[in-house]
N, C-alpha and C positions, 0 to 999 in steps of 0.2 A: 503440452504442459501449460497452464494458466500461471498466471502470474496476480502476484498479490501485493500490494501497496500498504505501508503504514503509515499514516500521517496523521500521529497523534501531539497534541502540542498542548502540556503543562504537565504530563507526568512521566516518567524516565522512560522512552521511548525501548533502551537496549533488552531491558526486560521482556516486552510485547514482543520484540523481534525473535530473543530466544525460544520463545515458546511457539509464536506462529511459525519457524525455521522446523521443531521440533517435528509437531503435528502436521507439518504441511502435506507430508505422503508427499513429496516427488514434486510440489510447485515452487515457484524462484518466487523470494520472499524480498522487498523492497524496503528500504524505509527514508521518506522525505528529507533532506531533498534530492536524495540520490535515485529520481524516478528514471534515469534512462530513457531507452525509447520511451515515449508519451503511448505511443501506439500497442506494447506490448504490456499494460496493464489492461488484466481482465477484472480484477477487484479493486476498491479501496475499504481497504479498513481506516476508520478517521475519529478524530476528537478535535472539535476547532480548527477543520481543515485551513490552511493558508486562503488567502480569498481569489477564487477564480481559479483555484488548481482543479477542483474537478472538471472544470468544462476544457482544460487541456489533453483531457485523455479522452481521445474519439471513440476507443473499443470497449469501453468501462461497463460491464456487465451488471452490475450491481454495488451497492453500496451500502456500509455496515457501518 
């Protein structure tokens, strides 16, 4: 199972969460700053990531 990061910052993140929760088909849905292991994000979804957060996730697959 992949795992998916949301780290959207200026517009109501809980929103984003419910829908990517929704659609995920079976993946663990995150949302900043509650990343958890750093290592068990395979995605970020982002809007004005925090600075320096991506390069804390060494398994980061891709970036949206």
């Amino acid at each position: 199972m992949s795992t998916i990061l949301l780290a959207i910052a200026g517009w109501e993140p809980e929103a984003w969460l419910t829908r990517f929760r929704a659609l995920g088909r079976g993946r663990e849905v995150r949302l900043f700053p509650n990343v958890g292991d750093p290592k068990a994000i395979d995605y970020a979804c982002v809007w004005k990531p925090a600075a320096g957060l991506l390069a804390t996730l060494p398994r980061l697959r891709a970036i949206f």
